[in-house]
N, C-alpha and C positions, 0 to 999 in steps of 0.2 A: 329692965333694960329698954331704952327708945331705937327704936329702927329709924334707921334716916330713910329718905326717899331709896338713896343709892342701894343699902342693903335690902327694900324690899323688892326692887327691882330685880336684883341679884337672885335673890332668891325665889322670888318667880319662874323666873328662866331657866334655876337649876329644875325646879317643879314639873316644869312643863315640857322642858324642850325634849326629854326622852320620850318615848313609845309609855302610854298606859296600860301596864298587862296584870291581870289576873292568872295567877300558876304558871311561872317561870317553866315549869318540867311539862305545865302544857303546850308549853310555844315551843320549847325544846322539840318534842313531837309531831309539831305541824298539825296539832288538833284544835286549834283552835278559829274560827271565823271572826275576821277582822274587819270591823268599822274606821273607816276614817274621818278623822276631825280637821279643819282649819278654823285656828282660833289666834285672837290677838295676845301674846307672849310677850312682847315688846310695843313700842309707840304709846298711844295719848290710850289707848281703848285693854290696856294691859289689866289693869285690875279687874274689868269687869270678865276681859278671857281667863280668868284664875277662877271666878263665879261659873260661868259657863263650863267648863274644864269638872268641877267640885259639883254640878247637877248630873253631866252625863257619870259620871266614877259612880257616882251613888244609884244611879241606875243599872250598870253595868254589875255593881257587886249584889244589888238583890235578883238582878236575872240569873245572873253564875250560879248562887245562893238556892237558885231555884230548880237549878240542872240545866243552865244553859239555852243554846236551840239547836234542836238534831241533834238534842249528845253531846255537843260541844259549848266552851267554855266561848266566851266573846271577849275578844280583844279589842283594846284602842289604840288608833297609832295617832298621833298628833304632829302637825308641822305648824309654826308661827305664818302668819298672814301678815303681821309688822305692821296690822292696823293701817296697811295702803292698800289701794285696788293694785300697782303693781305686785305689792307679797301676797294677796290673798291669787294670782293667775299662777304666781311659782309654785306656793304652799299648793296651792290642789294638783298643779301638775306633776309633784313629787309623791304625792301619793295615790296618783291615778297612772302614772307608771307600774305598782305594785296591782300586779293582777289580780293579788287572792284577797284584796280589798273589796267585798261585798255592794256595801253601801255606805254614805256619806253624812256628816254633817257641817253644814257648811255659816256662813255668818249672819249676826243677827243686823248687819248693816247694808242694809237696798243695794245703795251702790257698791258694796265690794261682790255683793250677788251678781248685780247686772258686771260688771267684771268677768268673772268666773262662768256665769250663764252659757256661754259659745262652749268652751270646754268640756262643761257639762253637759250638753245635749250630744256634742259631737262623738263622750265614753260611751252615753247609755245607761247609765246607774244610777239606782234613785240618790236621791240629795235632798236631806230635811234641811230648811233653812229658816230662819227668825225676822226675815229680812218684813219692813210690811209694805212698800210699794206695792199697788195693788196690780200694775201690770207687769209684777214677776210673773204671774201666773197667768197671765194674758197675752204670751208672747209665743206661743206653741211649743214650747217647752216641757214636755208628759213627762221630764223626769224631777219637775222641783215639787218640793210638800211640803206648804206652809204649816207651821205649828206653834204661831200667833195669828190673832185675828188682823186681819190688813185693814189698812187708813178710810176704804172706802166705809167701814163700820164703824173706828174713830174721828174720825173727820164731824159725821151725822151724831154718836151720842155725846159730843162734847158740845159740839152746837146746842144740841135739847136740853141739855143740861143746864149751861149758860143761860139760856132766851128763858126756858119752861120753870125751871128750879129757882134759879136767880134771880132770876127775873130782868135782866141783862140786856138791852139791844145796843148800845155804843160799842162796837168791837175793832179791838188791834186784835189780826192775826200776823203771828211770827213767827218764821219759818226760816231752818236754814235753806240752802240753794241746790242741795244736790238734789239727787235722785226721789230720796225718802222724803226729805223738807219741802221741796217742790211739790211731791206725791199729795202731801199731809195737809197744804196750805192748800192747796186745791177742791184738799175734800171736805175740810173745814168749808171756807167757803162757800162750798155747792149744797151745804149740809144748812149751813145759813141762810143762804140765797130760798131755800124749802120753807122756812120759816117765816119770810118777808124779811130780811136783814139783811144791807149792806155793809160792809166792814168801813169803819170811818178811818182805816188806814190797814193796809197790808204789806208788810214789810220784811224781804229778805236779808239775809247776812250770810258770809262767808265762813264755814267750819274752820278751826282753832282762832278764832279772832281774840284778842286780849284787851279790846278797849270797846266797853259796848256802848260808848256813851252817847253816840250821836244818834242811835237805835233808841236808849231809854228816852231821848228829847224830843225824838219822832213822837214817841209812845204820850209823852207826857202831851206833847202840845195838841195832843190830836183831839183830846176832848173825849178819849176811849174810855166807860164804865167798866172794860172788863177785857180780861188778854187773855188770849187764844195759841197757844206756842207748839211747834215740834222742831225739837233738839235733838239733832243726830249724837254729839257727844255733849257727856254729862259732865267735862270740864268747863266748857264753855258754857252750858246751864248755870254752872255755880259761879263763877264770873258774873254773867250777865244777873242772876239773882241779886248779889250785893249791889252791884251797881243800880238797878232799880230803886232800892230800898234805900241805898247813899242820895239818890235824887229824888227822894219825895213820893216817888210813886209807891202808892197801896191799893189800888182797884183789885177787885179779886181776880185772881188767875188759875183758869182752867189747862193743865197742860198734857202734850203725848206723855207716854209710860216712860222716857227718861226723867218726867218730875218725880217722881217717886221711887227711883233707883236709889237700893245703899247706898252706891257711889255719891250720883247728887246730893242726896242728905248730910251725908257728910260732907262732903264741899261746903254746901251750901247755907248750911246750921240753920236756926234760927228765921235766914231770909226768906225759907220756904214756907213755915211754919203759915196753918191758917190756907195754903192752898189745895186746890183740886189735881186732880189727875185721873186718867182712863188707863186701867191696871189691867193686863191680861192672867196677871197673879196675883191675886188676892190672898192671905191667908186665911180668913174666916169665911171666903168665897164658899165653900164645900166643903164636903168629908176628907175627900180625898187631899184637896187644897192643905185643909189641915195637919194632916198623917203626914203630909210631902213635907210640909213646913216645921214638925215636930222633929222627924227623922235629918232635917240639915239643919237643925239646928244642934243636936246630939252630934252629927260629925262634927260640925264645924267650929258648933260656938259663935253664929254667927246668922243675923236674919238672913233668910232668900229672897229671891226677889226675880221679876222674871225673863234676867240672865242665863240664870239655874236652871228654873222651873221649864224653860223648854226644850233645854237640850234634854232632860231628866225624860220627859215626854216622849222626846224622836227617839231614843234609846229603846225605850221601851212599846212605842210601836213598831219601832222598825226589829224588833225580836219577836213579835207578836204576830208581823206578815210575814218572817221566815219560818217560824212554825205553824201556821195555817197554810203557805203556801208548799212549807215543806220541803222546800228547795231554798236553794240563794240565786237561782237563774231571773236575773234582773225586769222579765216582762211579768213572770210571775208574782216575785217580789211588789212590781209596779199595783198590777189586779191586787192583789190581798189589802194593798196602801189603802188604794179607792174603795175597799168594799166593807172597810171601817166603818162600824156606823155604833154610836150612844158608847164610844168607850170613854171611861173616864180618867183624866188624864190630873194632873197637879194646876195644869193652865184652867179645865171647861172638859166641857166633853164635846169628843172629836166626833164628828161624821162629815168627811172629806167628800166634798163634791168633785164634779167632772176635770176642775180646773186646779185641783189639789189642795184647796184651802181645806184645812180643819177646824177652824175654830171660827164663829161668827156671832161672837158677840164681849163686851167688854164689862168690867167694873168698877163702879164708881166709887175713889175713897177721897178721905181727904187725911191732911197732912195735920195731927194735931200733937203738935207741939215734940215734933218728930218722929211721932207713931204714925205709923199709916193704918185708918181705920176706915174699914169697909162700910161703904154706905148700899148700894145694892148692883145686882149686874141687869145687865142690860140685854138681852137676846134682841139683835137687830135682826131689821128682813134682810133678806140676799139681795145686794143688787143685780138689777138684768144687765 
C-alpha cells in the first residue's frame, strides 16, 4: 500500500496530537509525574517531530520499565508548535497552565526557543531544548539545558575540518537568516577567520524558499573550493541540494547536522551523497551511541538520527535529576541538571556547565552513498 503525503500527515496528527501516557490506571490515580513536550505535529518540520516524539517514548518506556522516579510512572503530555514561533508560544503556554507539569521539553529550533524563552523564565521550570544558537544560553535564562552541542563548537570543527582535512581555503559559507542560520554562519566564519581564511562569499536566504537558484550562481561564480552550510529546515536542504548538482556545482560540502538528517537524506538522494556533516548523533560514535541506535531501530524499523537521539537524552536526565534531587521542586530539579558530570547519553557525554550547555563537542561523518559513516568526534575547547 503507498501512503500519499495526505495520509501521512493524517496520520501523524492522529499519533501525536493526544497526551503520551504509560499506564492508563496510573493517570486514572494521579500517580504519575508529567513532562511536557512541544513538538512539530503539523507544518514543514512535521516528520522530524514524529522522530523527536519516537526518542523521548523510548526513553520514557525504559525509565517506567525501570520503576519510574519516586515511585511514579512518567507521563508525557504533548501540544503541536505548528513548526511557527507563534504555535511553539501557545503550545507551551497550554501546557504551562497544567501545574503538575514538572519539567519541559522544548524545540530543536533556535528561533522557536528564543520565541518561547520569555515564557519560560517568567514559569520557572527547567526546559531541555535542542535548539543550538549559542546565546540561548547566554541570555540569563537558569532555566534552558542544552542537550546538543551549540554552533559556537560547530561553526570551529567544520572549519578545521574543511582548511586542516581537505585541505580547503576557497569558502562559500551558507546560512539561512534566522536566529540559528545567522548564529551558525557567524561561527563558521570566526572558526575561519582562526585559521587565516576569508570566505570568498557569504550568503543568506530565507527559510522555506523553493528556488535556490540565484544562491547556487552566487555559489558557483564565486570561485568557492568548498561550501560551508546551516539549514534550519531539511526541505529546503533537499531543494537546494538538487539544485546545486542540476547547476554543475560539485565542490565538496561541509554541512550543520541537518545534512545528515533522515529527513534530508531522503529528500535529497543521491545529491548528498559524497558530503560532510558535524553530527551530534553518531551511531558508531560510542557504546551507548550504539545500544541507543540498536533499541530504535527494533521500535521503529527505522535509522535515528539526532532528532531522537536528544529528546531520548533530556528524558532521561531530567528522570535522573528527579531522583538524585529526590523532589520535582524545580531549583532542586535545576542543581541536580548542573551537577551532571561524565553521564552518558546516546548524543556524548553530558557534564553541563554554568550556562546549561551539556554537550561540547561534535562528529565527524560523511555521507557515503546514503550511509552516514562515522569518521571521528571532535571534543572542542569551551569558549570563554
Amino acid at each position: 500500500m503507498k501512503l500519499t503525503r495526505r495520509d501521512f500527515a493524517a496520520g501523524l496528527a492522529v499519533g501525536v496530537a493526544a497526551p503520551y501516557v504509560i499506564g492508563s490506571a496510573a493517570r486514572a490515580q494521579g500517580a504519575t509525574i508529567k513532562i511536557g513536550m512541544v513538538l512539530p505535529v503539523t507544518g514543514s518540520a512535521a516528520e522530524q517531530g514524529k522522530f523527536a516524539l519516537n526518542g523521548a517514548k523510548l526513553a520514557l518506556e525504559t525509565v517506567n520499565k525501570a520503576g519510574g522516579v519516586l515511585g511514579k510512572q512518567l507521563e508525557l503530555v504533548t501540544e503541536d508548535d505548528q513548526t511557527t514561533n507563534p504555535g511553539v508560544v501557545l503550545a507551551f503556554s497550554k501546557l504551562a497552565a497544567q501545574s503538575e507539569i514538572v519539567a519541559f521539553l522544548g524545540s530543536i529550533r533556535s528561533t522557536q526557543v528564543h520565541a518561547m524563552a520569555p515564557d519560560v523564565l517568567k514559569l520557572g521550570k527547567p526546559m531541555a531544548i535542542g535548539g543550538t544558537d549559542p546565546n540561548l544560553t547566554k541570555m540569563g535564562n537558569k532555566w534552558l539545558f542544552r542537550f546538543r552541542p551549540n554552533d559556537s563548537y560547530s561553526g570551529s570543527v567544520i572549519a578545521d575540518y574543511g582548511v586542516n582535512t581537505l585541505g580547503k581555503k576557497k569558502w562559500a559559507v551558507l546560512h539561512s537568516t534566522d536566529a540559528f542560520g545567522t548564529a551558525g554562519g557567524k561561527a563558521l566564519t570566526e572558526g575561519l577567520s582562526k585559521l587565516g581564511v576569508t570566505p570568498v562569499i557569504d550568503q543568506g536566504y530565507s527559510n522555506q524558499s523553493q528556488d535556490f537558484t540565484p544562491v547556487v550562481l552566487a555559489i558557483k561564480q564565486s570561485g568557492a573550493d568548498v561550501l560551508g552550510s546551516y539549514f534550519t529546515f531539511e526541505n529546503d536542504l533537499g531543494i537546494f541540494a538538487r539544485q546545486l548538482r542540476q547547476l554543475g556545482v560539485t565542490i565538496p560540502w561541509v554541512g550543520s547536522p541537518s545534512i545528515v538528517g533522515v529527513s534530508s537524506i531522503r529528500l535529497a538522494g543521491a545529491t548528498l551523497h559524497g558530503t560532510y556533516g558535524v553530527a551530534d548523533y553518531a551511531e558508531d560514535s560510542s557504546e551507548t551511541a550504539k545500544a541507543y541506535g540498536k533499541a530504535y531501530r527494533d521500535a521503529y524499523k527505522l535509522a535515528p538520527d539526532n532528532q531522537s537521539a536528544w529528546t531520548h537524552d533530556a528524558i532521561n536526565v531530567l528522570a535522573k535529576a528527579i531522583n538524585t534531587a529526590k523532589s520535582t521542586d524545580p531549583e532542586k530539579m535545576r542543581e541536580a541538571i548542573l551537577a551532571i558530570r561524565k553521564y552518558p547519553g546516546a548524543e556524548g557525554e553530558y557534564n553541563f556547565d554554568a550556562n546549561g550547555d551539556g554537550l561540547h563537542g561534535y562528529n565527524i561523518v560523511k555521507n557515503e552513498k546514503g550511509n552516514i559513516v562515522f569518521d571521528k568526534h571532535i571534543e572542542a575547547a569551551q569558549p570563554t
